[in-house]
N, C-alpha and C positions, 0 to 999 in steps of 0.2 A: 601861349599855352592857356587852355579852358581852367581856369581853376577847380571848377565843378567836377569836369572831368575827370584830374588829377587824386581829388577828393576819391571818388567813386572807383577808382580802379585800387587806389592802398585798402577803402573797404570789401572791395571783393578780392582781393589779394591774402588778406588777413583772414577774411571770413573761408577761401581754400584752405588757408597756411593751416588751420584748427581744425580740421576735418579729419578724423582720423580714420582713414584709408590712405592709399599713395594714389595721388594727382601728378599726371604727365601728361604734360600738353606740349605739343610742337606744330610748327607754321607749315605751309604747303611744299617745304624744301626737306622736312625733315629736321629741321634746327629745333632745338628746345626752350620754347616760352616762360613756360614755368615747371616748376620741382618742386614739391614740398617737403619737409623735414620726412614724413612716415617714408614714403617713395624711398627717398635718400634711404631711411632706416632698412627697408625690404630689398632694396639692391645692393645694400652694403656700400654704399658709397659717398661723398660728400658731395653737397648740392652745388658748389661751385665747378667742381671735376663735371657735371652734367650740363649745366644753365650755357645759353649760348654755342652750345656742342650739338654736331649728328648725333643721331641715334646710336648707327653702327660706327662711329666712335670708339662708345663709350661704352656698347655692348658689343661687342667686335664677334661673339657666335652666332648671332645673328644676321639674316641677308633680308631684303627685298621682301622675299617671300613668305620668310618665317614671323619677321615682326609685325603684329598685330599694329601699331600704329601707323605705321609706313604701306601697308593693305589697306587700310582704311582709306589711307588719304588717295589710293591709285582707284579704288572700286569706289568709294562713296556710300558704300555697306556698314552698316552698324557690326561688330560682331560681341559676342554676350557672351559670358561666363566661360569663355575661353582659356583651357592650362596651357600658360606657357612655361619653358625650361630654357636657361642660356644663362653664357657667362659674364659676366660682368670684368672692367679693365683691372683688377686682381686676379682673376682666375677661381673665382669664386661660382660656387653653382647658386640659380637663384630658380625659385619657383613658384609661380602665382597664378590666381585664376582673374582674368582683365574683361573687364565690361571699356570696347574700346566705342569712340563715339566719333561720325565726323563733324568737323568745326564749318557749319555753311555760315555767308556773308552774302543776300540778294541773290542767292539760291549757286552761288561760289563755293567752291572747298575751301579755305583758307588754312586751313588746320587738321588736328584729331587731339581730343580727350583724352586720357587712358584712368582707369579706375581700378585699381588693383588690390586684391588681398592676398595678404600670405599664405602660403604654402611650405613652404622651408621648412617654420620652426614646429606645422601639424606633420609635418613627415619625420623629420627629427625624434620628433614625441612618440610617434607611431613604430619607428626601428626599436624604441628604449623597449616602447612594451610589449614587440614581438620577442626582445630578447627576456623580459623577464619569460614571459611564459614559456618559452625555449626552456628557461631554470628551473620552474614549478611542473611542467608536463609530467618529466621522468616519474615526481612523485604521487602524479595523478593518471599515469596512465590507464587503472584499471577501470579508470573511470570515463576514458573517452568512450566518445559515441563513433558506432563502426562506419563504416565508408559507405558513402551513399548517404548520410543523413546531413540536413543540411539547415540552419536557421534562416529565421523569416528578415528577410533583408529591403524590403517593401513597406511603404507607408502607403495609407490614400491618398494622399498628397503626390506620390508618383504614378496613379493614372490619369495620364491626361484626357481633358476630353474639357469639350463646350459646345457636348447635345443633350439639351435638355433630359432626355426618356435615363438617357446612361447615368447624369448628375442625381435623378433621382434614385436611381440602381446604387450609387455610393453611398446616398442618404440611407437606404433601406438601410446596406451593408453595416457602416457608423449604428444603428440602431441594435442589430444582433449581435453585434460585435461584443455586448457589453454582459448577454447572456451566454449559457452555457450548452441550448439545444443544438443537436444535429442539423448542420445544413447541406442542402444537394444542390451544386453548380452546374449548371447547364450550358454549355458554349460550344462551338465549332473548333474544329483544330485551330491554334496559333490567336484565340479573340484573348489572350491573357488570365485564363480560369486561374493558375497557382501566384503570378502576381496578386489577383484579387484576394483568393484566398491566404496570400501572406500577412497582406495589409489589414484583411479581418482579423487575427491574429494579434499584431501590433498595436490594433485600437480598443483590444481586448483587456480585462484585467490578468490576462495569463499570458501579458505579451514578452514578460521577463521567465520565462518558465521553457523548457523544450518546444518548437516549432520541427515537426518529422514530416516529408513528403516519400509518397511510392507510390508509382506508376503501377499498378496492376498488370497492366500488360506486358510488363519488361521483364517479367521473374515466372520460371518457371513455374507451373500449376504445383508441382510436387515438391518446390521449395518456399513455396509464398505463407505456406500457414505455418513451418516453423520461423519465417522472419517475423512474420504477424504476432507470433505469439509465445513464441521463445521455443527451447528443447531442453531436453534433461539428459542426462548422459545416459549412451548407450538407447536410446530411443529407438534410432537407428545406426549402419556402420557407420563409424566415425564421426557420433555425435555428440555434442558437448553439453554441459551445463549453459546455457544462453539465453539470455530477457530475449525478448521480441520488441517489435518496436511501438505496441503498448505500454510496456514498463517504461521502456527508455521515454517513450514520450508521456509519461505519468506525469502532470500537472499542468499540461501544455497542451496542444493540437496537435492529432494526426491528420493528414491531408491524404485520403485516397485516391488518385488519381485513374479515371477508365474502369470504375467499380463493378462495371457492365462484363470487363474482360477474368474477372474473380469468379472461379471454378463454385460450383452453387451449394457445395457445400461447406467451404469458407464461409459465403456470405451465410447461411445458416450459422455459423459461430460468431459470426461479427454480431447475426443480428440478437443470440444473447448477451453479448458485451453491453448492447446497447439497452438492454434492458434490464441486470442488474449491474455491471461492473464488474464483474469479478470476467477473469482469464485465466486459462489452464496451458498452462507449457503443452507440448508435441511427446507423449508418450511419461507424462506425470500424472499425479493422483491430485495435489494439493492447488487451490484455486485463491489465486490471489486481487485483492480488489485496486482497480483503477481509478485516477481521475481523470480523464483524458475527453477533450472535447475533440468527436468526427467531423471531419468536413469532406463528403467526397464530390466526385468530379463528374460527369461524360460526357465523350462529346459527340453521344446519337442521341434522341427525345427519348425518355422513360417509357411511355406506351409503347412504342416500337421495341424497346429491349426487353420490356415484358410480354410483348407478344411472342415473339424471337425465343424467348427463355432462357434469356440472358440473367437476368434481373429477378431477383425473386419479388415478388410483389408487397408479400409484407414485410421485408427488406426496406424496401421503396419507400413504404407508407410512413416505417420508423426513421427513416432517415430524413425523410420529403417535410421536416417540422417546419424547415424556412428553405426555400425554393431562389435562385437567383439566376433568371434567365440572361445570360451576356449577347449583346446582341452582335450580331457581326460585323465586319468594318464596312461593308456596303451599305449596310442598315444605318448606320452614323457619318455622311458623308461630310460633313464641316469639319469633321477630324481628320482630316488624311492632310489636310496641307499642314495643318498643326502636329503633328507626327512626324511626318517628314521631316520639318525642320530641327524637332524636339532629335531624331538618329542622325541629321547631321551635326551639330554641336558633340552629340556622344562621341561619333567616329573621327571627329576634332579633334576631341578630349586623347582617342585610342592612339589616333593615327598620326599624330601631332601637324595636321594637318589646318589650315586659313581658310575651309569652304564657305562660302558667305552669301550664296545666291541657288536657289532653284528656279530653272527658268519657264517664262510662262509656258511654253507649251510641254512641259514634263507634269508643271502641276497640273495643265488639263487632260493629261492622258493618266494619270492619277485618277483624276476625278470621274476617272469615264472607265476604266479598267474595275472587273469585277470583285478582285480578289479571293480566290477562295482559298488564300492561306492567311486572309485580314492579316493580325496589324504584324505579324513574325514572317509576311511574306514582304510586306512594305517594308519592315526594316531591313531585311536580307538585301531588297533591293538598292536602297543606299548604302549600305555594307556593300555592296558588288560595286556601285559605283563609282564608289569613293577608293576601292583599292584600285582600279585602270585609271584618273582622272589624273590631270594634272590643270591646275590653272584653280580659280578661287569658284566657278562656277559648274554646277551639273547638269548637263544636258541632256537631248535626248539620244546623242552618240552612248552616252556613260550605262544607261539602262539598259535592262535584258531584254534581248530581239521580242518575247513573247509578250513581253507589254506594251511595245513599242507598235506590233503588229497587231495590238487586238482591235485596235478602230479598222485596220484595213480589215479586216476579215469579215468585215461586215457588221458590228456589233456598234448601232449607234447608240446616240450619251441616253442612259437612263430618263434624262427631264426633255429626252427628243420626244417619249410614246408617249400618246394618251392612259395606254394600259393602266392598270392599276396593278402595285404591287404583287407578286403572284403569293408572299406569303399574308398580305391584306386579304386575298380574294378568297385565297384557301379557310383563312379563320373565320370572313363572315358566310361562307357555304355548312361551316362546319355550325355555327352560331344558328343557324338557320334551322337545319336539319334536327338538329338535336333540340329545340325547342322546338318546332312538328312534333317530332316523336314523346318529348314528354307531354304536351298537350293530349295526343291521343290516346297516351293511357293514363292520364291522370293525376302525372307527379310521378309514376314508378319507374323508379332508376332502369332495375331488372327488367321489365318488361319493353322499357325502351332500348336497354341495352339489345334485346333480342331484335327487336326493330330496326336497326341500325347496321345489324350482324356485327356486333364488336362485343369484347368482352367486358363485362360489370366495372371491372378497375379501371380500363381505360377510359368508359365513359365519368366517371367521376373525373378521373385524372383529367378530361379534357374539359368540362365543366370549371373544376378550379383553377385551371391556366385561364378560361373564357374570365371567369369572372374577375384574375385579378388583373385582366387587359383596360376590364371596365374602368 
């Protein structure tokens, strides 16, 4: 026997034993290596009832498939922050989230890791305090917020991403975060505008205060400005005394979402909210003053809804103080395999499911597929996949025919054409022409705007997008 050796395994023995998380390690059979006291603690179990024993032993609701160690060691997949649920030889429920690992040896499986944190005693904790406030509700009923309102449940920290243009779109985000001016979100269906806009919220100093979201386009024209802004009884038939979701959301953020789809003379009321504070109930006299920071949404270009007469323009302008254009998922392409994998852990998490591989040719048809419902059509899509799948990998059986067909239809990969971007080409013809045109008259907005045939607002508006691409 090496003495050295013997030395060096009691110090990396001692050095697990002190680690506090639960370490389970087992050999290429399934048998258990080591157990450490936490482990023991979090399965409810004693470490000699484990040490030397199968997995499924010793956790007998578990099979093949469902235990993350025993996966591990059949795929050779890492799997991360996986919730698992099963019982242990009492009959005891256990619950944790397992970063599992495999054990190579000269590129051999030999083994797998498991690293586990509790779950049990935060879910424990989490019944005690659904129940208190089940006790408190009754006497704060009059105080809840009405259905449809909802808190900001988003950090910055949950959008993911690692392209550059978007990391600085957080940086901006982090920086207004911490004032109180109006901002206008700009993104395509499904690129995550009220994520974003939650997570501004939360980095905010009014991130402990009401967070209120409303879709503009979900509510009828003739019911939106008494949500907006409360009613007074007898207003109209059958109308009550009721805040609007200005009061309710008094010291906090309102999120308007599709501000484009808000009847134009709403937005005329909004747009004096925002300049002095005060709001007037739906058929009252008396005006009460708000602190509520706007943040609204659409997902068409402002010019286009001002031209349209969607938009009222100096609506726009008081709103437009901090701009945050989201770009689309085509436009950020190093994100889509990081996403992908980011919704299969979740539907892991949902589905209690061991997916642990997307295969290469999925994430190439990913990466070559357009999306035009970006990252809420990508998830959809491992949502769909993941509920027909069985087996620990995704393929290109599990996806929807219409991504699966979009190479055959002719559409090859983006980095196949010389082309240049068509929204690059678009912005340096627009770059082009509108300095022409103010050249030739000399700096005048107006007179170029006639030159152009577009209207005075838009060409500003297109100027200050120009200039903050610079």
């Amino acid at each position: 026997m090496n003495l050295t050796d013997t030395k060096d395994k009691e110090i990396l023995h001692s050095i697990l034993s002190t680690i506090d998380e639960g370490i389970h390690a087992v050999d290429a059979n399934g048998i258990t290596m080591f157990y450490n006291h936490v482990a023991a603690k979090l399965d409810g179990v004693e470490g000699d009832e484990v040490l030397g024993k199968h997995v499924l032993d010793v956790f007998p609701s578990l099979t093949g498939d469902t235990s993350t160690l025993l996966k591990v060691i059949h795929t050779g997949e890492p799997i991360h922050n996986q919730h698992q649920s099963y019982y242990n030889i009492r009959g005891m429920l256990i619950d944790t989230v397992n970063t599992t690992l495999p054990i190579k040896v000269d590129g051999e499986i030999v083994g797998a890791v498991e690293i586990a944190k509790d779950l049990t005693r935060v879910k424990q904790l989490s019944e005690k305090l659904l129940d208190l406030q089940a006790k408190v509700e009754p006497a704060n009923s009059k105080n809840k917020s009405p259905k449809g309102a909802s808190g900001a449940n988003y950090q910055m920290m949950d959008i993911i991403t690692s392209d550059a243009s978007f990391k600085k779109l957080k940086e901006k985000a982090m920086k207004v975060a911490q004032t109180s001016s109006p901002i206008l979100v700009y993104g395509e269906t499904g690129t995550g505008k009220e994520l974003f806009v939650q997570a501004i919220h939360n980095a905010s100093p009014r991130k402990t205060e009401p967070f209120i979201a409303q879709n503009c386009a979900a509510i009828p024209s003739s019911l939106l400005e008494g949500i907006l802004f409360g009613t007074v009884k007898g207003s109209y038939t059958g109308a009550s005394d009721r805040p609007g979701l200005f009061e309710i959301a008094n010291g906090g953020t309102l999120f308007l979402d599709e501000i484009n789809s808000m009847p134009l003379d709403i937005q005329a009321k909004l747009l004096r909210v925002l300049e002095n504070g005060l709001i007037r109930r739906v058929g009252g006299t008396r005006e009460n003053a708000v602190n509520v920071r706007i943040i609204a949404a659409m997902n068409e270009p402002a010019e286009k809804c001002i031209e349209e007469k969607t938009l009222r323009s100096d609506l726009y302008y008081r709103l437009n103080v901090v701009s945050l254009d989201i770009p689309p998922l085509r436009e950020r392409r190093g994100d889509i395999t990081r996403l992908a994998e980011h919704f299969v852990r979740k539907y892991n998490f949902q589905f209690g499911k061991l997916v642990t591989k997307i295969t290469e040719d999925v994430l190439d048809l990913f990466n070559i597929y357009s999306w035009p419902g970006n990252v809420r059509e990508l998830e959809h899509a491992i949502e769909s996949a993941m509920n027909i799948m069985d087996g620990h990998e995704i393929t290109k059986d599990h996806i929807p025919h219409h991504i699966v067909n979009y190479k055959n239809a002719g559409v090859e990969h983006f980095e196949s054409t010389s082309l240049k971007p068509l929204r690059d080409a678009l912005m340096e013809t627009e770059r082009s022409l509108i300095s022409e045109a103010l050249s030739k008259t000399g700096g005048n907005i107006q007179q170029a705007a006639k030159l152009l045939d577009i209207p005075r607002q838009t060409l500003q508006y297109k100027m200050t997008k120009l200039a903050d691409k610079n």
